[in-house]
Z-matrix of the N, CA and C atoms (Angstrom, degrees):
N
C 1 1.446
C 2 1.524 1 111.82
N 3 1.439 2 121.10 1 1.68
C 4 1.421 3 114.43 2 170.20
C 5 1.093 4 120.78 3 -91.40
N 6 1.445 5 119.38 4 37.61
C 7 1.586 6 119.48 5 147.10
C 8 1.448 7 127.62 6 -129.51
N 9 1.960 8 97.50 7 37.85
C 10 1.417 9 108.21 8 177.17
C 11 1.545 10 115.71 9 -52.11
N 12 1.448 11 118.62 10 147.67
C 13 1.334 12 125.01 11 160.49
C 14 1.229 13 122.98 12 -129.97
N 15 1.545 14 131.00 13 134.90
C 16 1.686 15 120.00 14 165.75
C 17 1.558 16 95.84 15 -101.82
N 18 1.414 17 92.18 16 152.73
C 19 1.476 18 95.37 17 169.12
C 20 1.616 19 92.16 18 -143.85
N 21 1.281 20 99.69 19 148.85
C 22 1.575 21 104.54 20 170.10
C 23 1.674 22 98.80 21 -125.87
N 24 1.426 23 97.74 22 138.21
C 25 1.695 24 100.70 23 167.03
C 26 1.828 25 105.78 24 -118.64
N 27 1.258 26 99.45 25 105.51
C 28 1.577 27 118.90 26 -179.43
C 29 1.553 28 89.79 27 -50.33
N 30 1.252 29 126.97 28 -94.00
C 31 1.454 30 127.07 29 -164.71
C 32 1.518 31 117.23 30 -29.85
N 33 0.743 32 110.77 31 -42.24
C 34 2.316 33 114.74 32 172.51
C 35 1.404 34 110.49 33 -103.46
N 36 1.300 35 116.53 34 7.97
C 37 1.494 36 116.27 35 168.53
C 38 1.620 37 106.51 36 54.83
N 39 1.644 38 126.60 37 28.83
C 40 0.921 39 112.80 38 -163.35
C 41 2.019 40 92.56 39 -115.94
N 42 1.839 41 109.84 40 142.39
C 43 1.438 42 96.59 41 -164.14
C 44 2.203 43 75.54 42 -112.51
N 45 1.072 44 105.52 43 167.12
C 46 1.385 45 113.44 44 -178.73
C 47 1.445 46 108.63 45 -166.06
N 48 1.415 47 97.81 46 126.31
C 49 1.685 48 117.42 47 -179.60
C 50 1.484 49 103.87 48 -127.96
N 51 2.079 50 95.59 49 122.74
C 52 1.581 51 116.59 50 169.14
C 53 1.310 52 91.60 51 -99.95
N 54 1.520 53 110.14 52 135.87
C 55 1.116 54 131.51 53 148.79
C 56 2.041 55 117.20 54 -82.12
N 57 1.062 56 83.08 55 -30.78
C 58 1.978 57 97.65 56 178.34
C 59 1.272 58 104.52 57 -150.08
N 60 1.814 59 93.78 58 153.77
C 61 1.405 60 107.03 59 174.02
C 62 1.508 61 111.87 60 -111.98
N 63 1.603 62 109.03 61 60.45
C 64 1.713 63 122.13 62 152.28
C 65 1.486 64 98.98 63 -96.84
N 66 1.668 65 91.87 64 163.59
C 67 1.436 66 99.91 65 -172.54
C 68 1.444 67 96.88 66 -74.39
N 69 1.815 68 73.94 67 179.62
C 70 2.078 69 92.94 68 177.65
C 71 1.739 70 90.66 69 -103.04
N 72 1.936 71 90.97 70 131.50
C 73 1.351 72 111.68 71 167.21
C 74 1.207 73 117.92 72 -102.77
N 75 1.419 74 124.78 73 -24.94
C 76 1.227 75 110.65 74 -173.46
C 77 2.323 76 100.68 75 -165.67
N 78 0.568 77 113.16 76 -138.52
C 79 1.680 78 119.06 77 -167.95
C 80 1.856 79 128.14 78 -166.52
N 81 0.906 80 127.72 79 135.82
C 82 1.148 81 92.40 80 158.44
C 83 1.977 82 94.77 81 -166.50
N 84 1.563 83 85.79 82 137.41
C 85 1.429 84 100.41 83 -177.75
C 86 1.621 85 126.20 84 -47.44
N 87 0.916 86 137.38 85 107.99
C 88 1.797 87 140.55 86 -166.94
C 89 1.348 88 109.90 87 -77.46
N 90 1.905 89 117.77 88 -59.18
C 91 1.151 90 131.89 89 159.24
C 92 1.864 91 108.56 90 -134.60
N 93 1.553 92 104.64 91 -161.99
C 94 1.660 93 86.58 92 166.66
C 95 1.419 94 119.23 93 -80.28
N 96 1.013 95 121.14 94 173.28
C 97 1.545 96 130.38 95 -146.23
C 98 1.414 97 106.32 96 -7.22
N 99 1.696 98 102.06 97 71.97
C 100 1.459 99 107.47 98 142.74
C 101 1.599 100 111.37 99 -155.56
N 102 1.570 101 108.95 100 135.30
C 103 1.281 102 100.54 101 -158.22
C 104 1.494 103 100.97 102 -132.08
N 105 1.300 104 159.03 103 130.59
C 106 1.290 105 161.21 104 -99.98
C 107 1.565 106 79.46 105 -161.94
N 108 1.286 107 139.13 106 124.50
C 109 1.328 108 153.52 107 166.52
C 110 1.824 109 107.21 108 -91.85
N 111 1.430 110 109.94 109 137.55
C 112 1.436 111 111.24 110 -177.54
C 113 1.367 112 99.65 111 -139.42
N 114 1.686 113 105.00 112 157.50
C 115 1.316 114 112.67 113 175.84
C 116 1.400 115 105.19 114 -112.69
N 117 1.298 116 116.22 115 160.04
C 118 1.864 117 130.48 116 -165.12
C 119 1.586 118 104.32 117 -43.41
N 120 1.371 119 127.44 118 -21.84
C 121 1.332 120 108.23 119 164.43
C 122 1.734 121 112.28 120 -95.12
N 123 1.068 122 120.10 121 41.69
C 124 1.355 123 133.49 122 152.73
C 125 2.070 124 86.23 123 70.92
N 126 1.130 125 146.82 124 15.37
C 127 0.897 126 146.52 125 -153.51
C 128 2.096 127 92.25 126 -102.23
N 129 1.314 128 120.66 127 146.92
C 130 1.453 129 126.11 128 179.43
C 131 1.610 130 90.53 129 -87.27
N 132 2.066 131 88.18 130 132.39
C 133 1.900 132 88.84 131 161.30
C 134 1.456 133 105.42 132 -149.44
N 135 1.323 134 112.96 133 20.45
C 136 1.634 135 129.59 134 135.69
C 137 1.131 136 126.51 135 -157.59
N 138 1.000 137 122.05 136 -149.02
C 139 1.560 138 152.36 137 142.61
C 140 1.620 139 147.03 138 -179.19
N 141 0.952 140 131.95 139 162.60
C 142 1.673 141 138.79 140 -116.27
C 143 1.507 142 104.70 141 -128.32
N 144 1.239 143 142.59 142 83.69
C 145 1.400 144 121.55 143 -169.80
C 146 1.653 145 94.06 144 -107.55
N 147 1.634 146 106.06 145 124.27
C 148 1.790 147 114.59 146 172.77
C 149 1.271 148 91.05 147 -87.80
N 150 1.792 149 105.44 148 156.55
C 151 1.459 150 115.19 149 141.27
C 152 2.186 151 81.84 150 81.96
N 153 1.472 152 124.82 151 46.24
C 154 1.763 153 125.08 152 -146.98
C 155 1.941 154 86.57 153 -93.31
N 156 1.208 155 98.97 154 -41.65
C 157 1.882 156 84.31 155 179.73
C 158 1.349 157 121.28 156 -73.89
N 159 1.492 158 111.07 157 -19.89
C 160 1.469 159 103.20 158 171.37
C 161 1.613 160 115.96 159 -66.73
N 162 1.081 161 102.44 160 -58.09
C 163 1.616 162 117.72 161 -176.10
C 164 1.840 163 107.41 162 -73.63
N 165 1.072 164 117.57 163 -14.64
C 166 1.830 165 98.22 164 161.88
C 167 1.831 166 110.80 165 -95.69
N 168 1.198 167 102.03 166 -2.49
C 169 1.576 168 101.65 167 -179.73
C 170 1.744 169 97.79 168 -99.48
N 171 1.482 170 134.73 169 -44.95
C 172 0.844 171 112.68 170 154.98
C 173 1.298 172 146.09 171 -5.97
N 174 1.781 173 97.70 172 -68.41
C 175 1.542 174 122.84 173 -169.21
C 176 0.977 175 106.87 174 -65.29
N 177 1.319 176 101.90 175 -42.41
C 178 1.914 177 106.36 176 -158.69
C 179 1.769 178 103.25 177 -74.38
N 180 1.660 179 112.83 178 -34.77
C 181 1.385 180 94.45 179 179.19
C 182 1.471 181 103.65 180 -89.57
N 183 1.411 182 143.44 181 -35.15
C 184 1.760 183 114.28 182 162.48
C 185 1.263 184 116.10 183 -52.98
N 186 1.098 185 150.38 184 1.30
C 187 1.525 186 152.48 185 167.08
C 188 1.369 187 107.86 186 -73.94
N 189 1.543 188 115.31 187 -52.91
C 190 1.594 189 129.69 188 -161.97
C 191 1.636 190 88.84 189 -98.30
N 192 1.139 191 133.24 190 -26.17
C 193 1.662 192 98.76 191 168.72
C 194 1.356 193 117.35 192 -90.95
N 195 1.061 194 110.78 193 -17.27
C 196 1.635 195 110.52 194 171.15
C 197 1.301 196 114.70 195 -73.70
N 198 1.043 197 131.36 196 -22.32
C 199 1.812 198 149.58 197 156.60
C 200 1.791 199 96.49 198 -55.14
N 201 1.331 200 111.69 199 -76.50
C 202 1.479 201 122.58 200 -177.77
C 203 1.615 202 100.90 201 -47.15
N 204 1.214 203 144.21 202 -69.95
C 205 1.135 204 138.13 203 176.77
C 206 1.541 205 119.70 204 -58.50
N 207 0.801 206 121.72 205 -32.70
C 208 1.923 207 118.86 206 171.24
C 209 2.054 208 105.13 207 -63.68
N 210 1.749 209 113.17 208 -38.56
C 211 1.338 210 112.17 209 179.05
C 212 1.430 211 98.47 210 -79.73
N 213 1.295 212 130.95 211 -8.17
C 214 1.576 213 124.13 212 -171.06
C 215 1.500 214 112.60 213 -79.33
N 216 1.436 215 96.65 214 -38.12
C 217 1.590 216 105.87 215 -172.43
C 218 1.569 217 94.47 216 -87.99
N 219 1.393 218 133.26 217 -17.51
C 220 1.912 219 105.75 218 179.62
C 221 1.074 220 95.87 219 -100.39
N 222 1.625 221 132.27 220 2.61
C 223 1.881 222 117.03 221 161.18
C 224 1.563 223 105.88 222 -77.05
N 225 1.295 224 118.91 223 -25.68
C 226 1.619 225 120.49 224 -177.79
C 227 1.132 226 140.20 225 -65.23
């Protein structure tokens, strides 16, 4: 794993993390626009998130209200 990379491509909104630099053998969809990259021994050596500001802003605010609501109910 010490030749992780992020890359973000602003123009296609697409964010992409190599874990390795073997080729891509094959793909396979995780959810929608998210795609887990594999090499010929079926092994993960990235993956691909399209459409990357929608879906990390998503996360991050169902993460932080579900945080905000779990402290809401033990102040109550």
């Amino acid at each position: 794993m010490n030749d992780s990379k992020l890359s973000y491509f602003e123009k296609e909104d697409i964010l992409h993390l190599s874990i390795s630099d073997e080729s891509e053998s094959g793909s396979v969809e995780i959810s929608p626009n998210i795609t887990a990259e594999l090499n010929e021994n079926g092994e993960l050596i990235g993956i691909e998130i399209i459409e990357a500001s929608s879906f990390l802003r998503d996360s991050i605010l169902e993460s932080t209200q579900a945080k905000l609501l779990q402290l809401s109910t033990k102040v109550a």
